[in-house]
C-alpha positions in Angstrom: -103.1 50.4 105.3 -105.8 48.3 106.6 -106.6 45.9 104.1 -103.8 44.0 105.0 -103.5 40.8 102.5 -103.4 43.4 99.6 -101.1 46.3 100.9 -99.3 43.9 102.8 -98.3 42.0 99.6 -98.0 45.2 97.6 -95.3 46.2 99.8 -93.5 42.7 100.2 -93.4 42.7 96.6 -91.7 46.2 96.3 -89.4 45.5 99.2 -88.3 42.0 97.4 -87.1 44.0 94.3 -85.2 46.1 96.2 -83.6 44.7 98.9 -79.7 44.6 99.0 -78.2 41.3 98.1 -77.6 38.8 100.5 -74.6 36.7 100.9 -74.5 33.6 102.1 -72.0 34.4 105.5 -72.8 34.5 108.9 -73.2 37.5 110.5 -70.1 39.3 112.9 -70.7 41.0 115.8 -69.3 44.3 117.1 -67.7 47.3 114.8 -69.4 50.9 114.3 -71.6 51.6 112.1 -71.5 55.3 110.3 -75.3 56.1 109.5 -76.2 59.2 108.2 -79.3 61.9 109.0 -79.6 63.9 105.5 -82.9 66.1 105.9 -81.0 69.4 107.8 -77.8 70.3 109.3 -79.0 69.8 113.2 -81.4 67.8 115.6 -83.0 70.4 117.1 -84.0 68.5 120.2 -83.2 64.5 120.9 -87.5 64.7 122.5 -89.0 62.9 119.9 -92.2 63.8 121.2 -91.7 67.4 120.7 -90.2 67.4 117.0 -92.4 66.3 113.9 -89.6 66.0 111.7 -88.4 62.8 110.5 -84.5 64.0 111.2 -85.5 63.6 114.6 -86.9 60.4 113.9 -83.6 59.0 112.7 -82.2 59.6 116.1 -85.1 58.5 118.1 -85.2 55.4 116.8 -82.4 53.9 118.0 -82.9 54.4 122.0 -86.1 54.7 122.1 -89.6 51.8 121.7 -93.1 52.2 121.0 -96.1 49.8 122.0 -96.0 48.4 118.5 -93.5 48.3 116.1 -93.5 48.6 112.0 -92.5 45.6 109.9 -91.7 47.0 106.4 -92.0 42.8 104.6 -95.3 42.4 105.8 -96.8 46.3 106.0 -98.4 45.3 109.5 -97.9 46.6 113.1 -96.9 44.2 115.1 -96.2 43.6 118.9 -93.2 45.4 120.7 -93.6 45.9 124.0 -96.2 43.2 125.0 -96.5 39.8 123.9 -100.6 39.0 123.8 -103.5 41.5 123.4 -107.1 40.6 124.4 -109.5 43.1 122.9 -113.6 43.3 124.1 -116.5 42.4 122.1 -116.8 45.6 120.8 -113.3 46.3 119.7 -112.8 49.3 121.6 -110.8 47.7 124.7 -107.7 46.4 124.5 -105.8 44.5 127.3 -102.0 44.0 126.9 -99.9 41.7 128.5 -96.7 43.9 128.7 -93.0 42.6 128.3 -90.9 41.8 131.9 -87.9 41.5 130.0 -87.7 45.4 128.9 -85.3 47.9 131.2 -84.9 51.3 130.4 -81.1 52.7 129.6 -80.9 54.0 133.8 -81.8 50.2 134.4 -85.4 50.9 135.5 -87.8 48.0 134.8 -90.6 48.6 132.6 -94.1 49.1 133.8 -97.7 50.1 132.8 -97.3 53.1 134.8 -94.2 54.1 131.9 -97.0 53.4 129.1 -99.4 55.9 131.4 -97.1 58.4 132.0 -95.4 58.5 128.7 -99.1 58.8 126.7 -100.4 61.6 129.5 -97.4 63.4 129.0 -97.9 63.8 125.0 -101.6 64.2 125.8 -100.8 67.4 128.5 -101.8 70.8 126.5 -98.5 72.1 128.5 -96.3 70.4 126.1 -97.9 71.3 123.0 -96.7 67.6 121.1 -97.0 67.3 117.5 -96.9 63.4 118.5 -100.7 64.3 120.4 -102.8 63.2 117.1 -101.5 59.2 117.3 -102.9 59.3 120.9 -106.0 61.3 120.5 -108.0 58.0 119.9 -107.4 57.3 123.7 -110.5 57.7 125.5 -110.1 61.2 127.4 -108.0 62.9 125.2 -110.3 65.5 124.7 -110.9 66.3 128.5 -107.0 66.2 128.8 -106.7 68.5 126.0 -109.5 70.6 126.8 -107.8 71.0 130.8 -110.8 69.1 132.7 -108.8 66.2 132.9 -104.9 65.8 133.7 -105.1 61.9 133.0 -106.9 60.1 130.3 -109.6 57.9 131.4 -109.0 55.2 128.7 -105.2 54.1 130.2 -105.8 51.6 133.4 -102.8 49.4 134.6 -104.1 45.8 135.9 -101.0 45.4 137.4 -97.2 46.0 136.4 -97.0 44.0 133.3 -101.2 44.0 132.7 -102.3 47.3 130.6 -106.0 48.1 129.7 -106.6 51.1 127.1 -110.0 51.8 125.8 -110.0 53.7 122.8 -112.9 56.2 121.1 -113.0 54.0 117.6 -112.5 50.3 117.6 -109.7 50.8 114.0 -106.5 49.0 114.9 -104.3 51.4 117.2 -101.5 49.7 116.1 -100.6 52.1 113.4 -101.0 54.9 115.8 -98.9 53.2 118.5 -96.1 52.3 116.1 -94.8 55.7 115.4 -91.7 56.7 116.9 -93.2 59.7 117.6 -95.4 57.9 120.5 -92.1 56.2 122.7 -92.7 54.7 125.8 -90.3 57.2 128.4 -89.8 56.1 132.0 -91.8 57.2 134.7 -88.8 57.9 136.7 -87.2 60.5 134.7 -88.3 64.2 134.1 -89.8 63.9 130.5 -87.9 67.4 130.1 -84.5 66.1 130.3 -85.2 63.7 127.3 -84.8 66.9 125.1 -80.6 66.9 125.2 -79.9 63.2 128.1 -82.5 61.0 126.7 -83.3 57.6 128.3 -85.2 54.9 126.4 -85.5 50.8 126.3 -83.8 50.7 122.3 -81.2 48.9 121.8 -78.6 51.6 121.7 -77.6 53.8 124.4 -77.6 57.7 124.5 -73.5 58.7 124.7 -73.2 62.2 123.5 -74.7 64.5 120.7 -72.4 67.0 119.1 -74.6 69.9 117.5 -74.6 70.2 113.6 -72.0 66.8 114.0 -73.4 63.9 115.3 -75.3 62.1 117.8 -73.6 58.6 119.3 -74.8 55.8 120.7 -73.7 52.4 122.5 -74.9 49.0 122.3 -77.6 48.8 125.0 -76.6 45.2 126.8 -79.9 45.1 128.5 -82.5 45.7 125.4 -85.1 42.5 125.8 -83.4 40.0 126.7 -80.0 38.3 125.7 -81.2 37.2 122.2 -82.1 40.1 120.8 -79.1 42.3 121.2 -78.2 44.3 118.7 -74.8 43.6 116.2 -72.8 46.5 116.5 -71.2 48.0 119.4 -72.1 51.5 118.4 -73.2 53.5 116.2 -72.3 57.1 115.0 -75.8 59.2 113.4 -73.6 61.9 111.3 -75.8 65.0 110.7 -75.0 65.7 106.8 -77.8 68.1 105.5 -75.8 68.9 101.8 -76.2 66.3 99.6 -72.2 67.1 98.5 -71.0 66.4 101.8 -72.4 63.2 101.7 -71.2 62.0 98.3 -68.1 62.7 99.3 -68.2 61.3 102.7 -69.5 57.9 100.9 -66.5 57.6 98.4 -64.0 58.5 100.7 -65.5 55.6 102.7 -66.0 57.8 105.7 -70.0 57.2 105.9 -71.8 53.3 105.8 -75.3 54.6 104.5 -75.6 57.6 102.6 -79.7 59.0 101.1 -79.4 60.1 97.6 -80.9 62.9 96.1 -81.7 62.7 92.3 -79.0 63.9 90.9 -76.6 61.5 92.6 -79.0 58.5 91.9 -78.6 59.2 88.3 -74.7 59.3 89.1 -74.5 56.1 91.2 -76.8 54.4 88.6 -74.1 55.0 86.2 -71.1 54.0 88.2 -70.3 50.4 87.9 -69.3 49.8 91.4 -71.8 51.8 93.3 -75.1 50.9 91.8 -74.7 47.5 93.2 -75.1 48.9 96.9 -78.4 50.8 96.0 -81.6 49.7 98.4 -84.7 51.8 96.6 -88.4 51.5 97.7 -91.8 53.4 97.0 -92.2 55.3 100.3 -95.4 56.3 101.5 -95.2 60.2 101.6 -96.7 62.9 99.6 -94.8 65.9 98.5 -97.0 69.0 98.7 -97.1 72.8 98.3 -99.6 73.6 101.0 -101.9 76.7 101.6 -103.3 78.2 104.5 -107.2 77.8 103.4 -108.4 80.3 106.2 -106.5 83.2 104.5 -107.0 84.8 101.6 -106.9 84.8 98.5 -106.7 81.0 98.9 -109.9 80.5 101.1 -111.2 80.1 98.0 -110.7 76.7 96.0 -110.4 77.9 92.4 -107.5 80.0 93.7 -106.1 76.5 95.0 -106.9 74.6 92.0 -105.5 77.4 89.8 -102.3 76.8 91.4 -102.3 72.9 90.3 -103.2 74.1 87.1 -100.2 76.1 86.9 -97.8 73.9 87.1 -96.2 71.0 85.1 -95.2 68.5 87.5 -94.0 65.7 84.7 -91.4 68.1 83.7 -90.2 68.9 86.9 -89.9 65.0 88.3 -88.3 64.3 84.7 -85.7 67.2 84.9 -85.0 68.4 88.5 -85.9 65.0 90.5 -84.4 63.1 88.0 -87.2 60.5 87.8 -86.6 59.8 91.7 -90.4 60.4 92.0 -94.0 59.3 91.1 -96.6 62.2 90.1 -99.2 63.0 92.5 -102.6 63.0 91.5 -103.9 63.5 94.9 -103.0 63.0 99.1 -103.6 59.3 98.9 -100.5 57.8 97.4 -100.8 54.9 95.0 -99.6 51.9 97.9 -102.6 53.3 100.1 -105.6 50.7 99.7 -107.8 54.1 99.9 -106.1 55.1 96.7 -108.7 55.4 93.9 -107.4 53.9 90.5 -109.7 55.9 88.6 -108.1 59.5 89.8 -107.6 62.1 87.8 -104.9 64.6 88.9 -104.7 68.4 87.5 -103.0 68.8 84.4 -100.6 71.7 83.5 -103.1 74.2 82.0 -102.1 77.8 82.3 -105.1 79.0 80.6 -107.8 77.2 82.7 -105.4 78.6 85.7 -106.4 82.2 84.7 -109.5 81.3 84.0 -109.9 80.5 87.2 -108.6 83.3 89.0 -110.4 85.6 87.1 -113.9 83.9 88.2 -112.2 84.2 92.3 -112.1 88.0 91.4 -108.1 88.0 90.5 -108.1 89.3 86.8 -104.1 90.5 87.6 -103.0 87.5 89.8 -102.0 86.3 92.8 -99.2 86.6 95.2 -97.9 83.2 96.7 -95.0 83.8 99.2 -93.7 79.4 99.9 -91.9 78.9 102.9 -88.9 76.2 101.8 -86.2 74.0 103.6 -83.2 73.4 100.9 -84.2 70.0 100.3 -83.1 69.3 96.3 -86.7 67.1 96.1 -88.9 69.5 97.6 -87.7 72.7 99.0 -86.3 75.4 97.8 -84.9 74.9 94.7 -88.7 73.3 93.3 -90.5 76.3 94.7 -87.5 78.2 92.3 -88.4 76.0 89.2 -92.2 76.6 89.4 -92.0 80.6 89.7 -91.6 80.7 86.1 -94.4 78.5 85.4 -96.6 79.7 87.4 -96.2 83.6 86.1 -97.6 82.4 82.5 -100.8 81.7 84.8 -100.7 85.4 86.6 -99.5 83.9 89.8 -96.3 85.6 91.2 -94.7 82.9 93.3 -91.6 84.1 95.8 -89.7 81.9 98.1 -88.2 82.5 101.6 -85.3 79.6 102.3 -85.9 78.4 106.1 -83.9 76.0 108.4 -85.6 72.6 108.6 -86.8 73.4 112.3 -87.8 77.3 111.5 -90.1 75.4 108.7 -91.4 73.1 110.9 -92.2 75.5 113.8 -93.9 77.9 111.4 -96.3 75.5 109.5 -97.2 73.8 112.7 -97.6 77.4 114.2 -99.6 78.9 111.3 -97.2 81.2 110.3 -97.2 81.0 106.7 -99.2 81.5 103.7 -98.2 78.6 101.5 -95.2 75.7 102.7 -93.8 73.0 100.2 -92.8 70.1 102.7 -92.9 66.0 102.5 -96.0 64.6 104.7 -96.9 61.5 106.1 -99.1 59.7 103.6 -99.6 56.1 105.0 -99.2 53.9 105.9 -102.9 53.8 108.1 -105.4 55.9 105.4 -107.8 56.4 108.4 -105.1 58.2 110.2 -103.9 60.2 107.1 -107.4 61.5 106.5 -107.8 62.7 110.6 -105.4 65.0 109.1 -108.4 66.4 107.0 -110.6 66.3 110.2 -112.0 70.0 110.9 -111.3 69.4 114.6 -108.1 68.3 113.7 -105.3 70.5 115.3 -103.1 72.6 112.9 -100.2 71.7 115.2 -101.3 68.1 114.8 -101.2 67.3 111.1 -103.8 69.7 109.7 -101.6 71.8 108.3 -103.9 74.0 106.1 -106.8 74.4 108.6 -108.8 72.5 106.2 -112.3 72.6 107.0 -115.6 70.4 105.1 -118.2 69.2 106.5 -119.0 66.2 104.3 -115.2 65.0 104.9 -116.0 65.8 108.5 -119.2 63.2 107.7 -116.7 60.6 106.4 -114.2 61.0 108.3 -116.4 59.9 111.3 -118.5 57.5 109.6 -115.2 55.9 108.6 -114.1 55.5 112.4 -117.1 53.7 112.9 -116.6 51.0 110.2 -115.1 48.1 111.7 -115.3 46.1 108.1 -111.5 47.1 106.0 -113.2 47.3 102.6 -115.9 50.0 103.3 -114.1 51.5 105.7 -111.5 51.9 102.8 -114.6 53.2 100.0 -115.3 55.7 102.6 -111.7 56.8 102.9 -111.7 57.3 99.3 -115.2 59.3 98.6 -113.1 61.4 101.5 -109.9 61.4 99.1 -111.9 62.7 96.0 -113.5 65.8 97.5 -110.0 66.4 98.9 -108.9 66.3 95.7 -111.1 68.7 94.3 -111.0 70.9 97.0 -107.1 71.4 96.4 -105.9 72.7 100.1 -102.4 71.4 98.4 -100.4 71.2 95.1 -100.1 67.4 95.3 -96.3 67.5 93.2 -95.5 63.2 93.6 -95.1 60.3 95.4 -91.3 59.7 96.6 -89.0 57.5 95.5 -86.3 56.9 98.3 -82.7 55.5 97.5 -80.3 54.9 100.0 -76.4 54.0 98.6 -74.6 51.6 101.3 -71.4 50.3 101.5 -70.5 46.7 100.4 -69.4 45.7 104.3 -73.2 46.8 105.5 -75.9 44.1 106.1 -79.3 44.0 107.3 -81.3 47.2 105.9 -84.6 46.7 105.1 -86.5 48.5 102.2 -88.7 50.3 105.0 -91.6 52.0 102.5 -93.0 54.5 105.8 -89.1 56.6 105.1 -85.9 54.9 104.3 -84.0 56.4 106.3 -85.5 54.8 109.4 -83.9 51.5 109.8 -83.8 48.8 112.5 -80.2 49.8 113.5 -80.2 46.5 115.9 -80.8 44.4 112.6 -77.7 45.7 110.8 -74.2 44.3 111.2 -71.4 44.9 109.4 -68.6 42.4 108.3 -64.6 42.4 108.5 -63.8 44.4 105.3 -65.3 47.5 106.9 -62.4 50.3 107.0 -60.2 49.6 110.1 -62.0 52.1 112.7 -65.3 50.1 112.1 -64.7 46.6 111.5 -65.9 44.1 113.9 -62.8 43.3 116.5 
């Protein structure tokens, strides 16, 4: 997402056409807010640092801050935690003039030593972070990682408020040092205890976290400064894996915010009354079935591409997603400036699957046992819907249903020998394709150990390029042998709908995941239900 007049555009004109109405009223302070985290039924650890999952994500985000911060209208990183940045000649120092209005939650001022202890902890081997690859651009990563270092060489502090990092590659780190995944802790807490009392600089407050319920939060008084506190006065994050639940949470008026799955967005698209509180946007993730290339049968690439040709993927967006979806016709989605126009995806081909097989040396087939979550979009119940498709092409698919955090322990572990899982696809391509890096930790993002050279030769060159527009070509030449190279079934590019209640203001059509919202930005107004309405 570097070419910023033209994605930055792109996604200001999606948001526009789907933001939720405005009104012209001023806004009311106080009430509670009911928000809803629908990817699993649990949190399995309130360290954001040590969960990939974006259900984790929900909850991070409102205690904790990251050096930058996301703005969905303009599809830029912008300042969070410092207000100027001076950066060297050759674009690989940057000098930050930190904040000295932020306090952390135990009322501990923040420091440069917090942004040097919070990006050494990730860094540590010890603590074996899925956040690690938005920080490996810090200069000594590697000797951290590799145990010759305990400190990264690239993090000075000036003085309290004055922060020098040097990075490897002179890209813009803000799309690395956005992520939620990457908060600033304090220096004065053991990062250990974040896991279950966390303490952050949000704008809400850690109060208590009821497993498999909810996790709730109070209006932080201290976040930056008196005028930027948030609305409400707290906020409840209800932990609603089944899709049921949350429909009939949402018309009992129990729930604010409610994702949809596709068969309620067909339902709430039909229902006078509810489809005028529908927020949709074109997020930018790509929904995969992924294979471990270092294992057999599918080391080999026909045995991958056989796979995408076994499949009809129009059918199954039109009937099981219900049109909430965009087909796939590779990683890059088509909001990424590295997308290329001119891509061709697999079509459904049984016959040419076969064929293929039988060249790899498989004239009877293929196993492929998927690991699955129960997600409606891209779990389970796809991985159920393709078995049959893919027996017409000799490939006996099975699936084995997994908790959300079981899933994401065992494809970041390598246990597995095919996963079907949403990723990250955006919105930094550079970043995205590190994920296709050979060096590239499996526990990082390279989920399916994918290995080539010539990527490998792009990959780098591209971290090089300081200029946005071959830097993007060179992202794209990357894309296409991806492509071909098929370490994933690339199924489509999501669609995310979120239903919210007429009373809710302020959410943003936020095209990285929905679901991740600026809580301090939303209020709600006086015709809330009695136990949330502003006092």
């Amino acid at each position: 997402m570097t070419i910023k007049a033209t994605i930055g555009a792109l996604l200001l004109a999606g948001t526009a056409l789907c933001a939720p109405a405005t009104w012209a009223q001023e806004v009311q302070r106080g009430g509670t807010l009911n928000f809803t985290a629908p990817y699993g039924s649990s949190v399995g650890t309130l360290d954001i640092t040590a969960s990939a999952e974006v259900q984790t994500e929900i909850v991070a985000h409102a205690m904790h801050r990251s050096l930058y911060k996301w703005n969905p209208e303009t599809g830029k990183p912008e300042p969070d935690l410092f207000t100027e940045v001076t950066i060297s000649d050759d674009g690989m120092t940057h000098t930050y003039k930190l904040r000295d209005d932020a306090v952390f939650h135990n009322d501990k001022p923040f420091t440069a030593d917090d942004v040097i202890y919070s990006y050494n902890r990730i860094a540590t081997p010890a603590t074996a972070s899925p956040s690690a690859n938005f920080i490996s651009r810090i200069q000594g990563f590697e000797e951290v990682q590799g145990g010759s270092a305990t400190e990264m060489s690239g993090l000075k502090k000036i003085d309290d408020h004055t922060l020098e990092i040097t990075f490897t590659a002179s890209q813009d780190p803000g799309f690395d040092l956005m992520q939620n995944y990457v908060p600033i802790y304090p220096s004065n807490v053991d990062g250990n205890t974040q896991a279950t009392q966390p303490v952050g600089l949000g704008p809400f407050r850690f109060v208590e976290h009821v497993p498999g319920s909810r996790v709730s939060f109070e209006r932080f008084e201290g976040f930056f400064g008196e005028d930027d506190q948030p609305y409400l006065d707290r906020l409840n994050i209800l932990i609603m894996g089944e899709a049921a639940a949350r429909d009939v949470a949402f018309r009992n008026r129990e729930i604010d915010v409610s994702v949809l799955g596709s068969q309620q967005y067909q339902e709430y698209q039909a229902d006078a009354d509810l489809s005028m509180g529908l927020l949709e946007v074109a997020e930018l993730f790509t929904r995969v079935l992924g294979f471990d290339t270092t294992k057999p049968p599918f080391d080999d690439k026909r045995v991958r591409q056989a796979v995408n040709h076994g499949i009809d993927k129009d059918l199954i967006i039109d009937r099981l997603v219900k049109g909430k979806a965009f087909p796939a016709v590779g990683f890059m989605p088509t909001t990424s400036p590295a997308f290329d126009p001119d891509a061709q995806g697999y079509a459904y081909d049984p016959e040419k699957a076969k064929a293929l097989l039988e060249e790899a040396g498989h004239p009877d087939g293929i196993d492929l046992p998927v690991i699955a979550n129960q997600n409606e979009s891209w779990g389970a119940p796809i991985v159920e819907a393709i078995i049959p498709m893919l027996a017409k092409a000799n490939i006996r698919a099975s699936v084995e249903p997994v908790e959300n955090a079981v899933l994401e322990d065992r494809i970041t572990g390598g246990n597995f020998t095919a996963f079907i899982w949403s990723l990250s696809s955006g919105p930094d391509p550079l970043n995205i394709l590190r994920c296709f890096y050979s060096k590239t930790a499996q526990s990082a993002c390279n989920y399916t150990n994918f290995s080539n050279p010539e990527v490998d030769r792009l990959y780098e060159a591209a971290q090089q390029e300081r200029d946005e527009t071959k830097r993007n070509d060179l992202i794209r030449q990357a894309d296409g042998i991806i492509r071909e190279e098929a370490p994933y079934w690339f199924f489509n590019y999501n669609k995310a709908v979120m239903a919210y209640q007429p009373w809710v203001h302020g959410l943003r059509g936020n095209p990285q995941e929905l679901a991740i919202q600026d809580y301090e930005k939303i209020w709600i107004d006086d015709t809330a239900p009695a136990d949330r309405k502003p006092q």
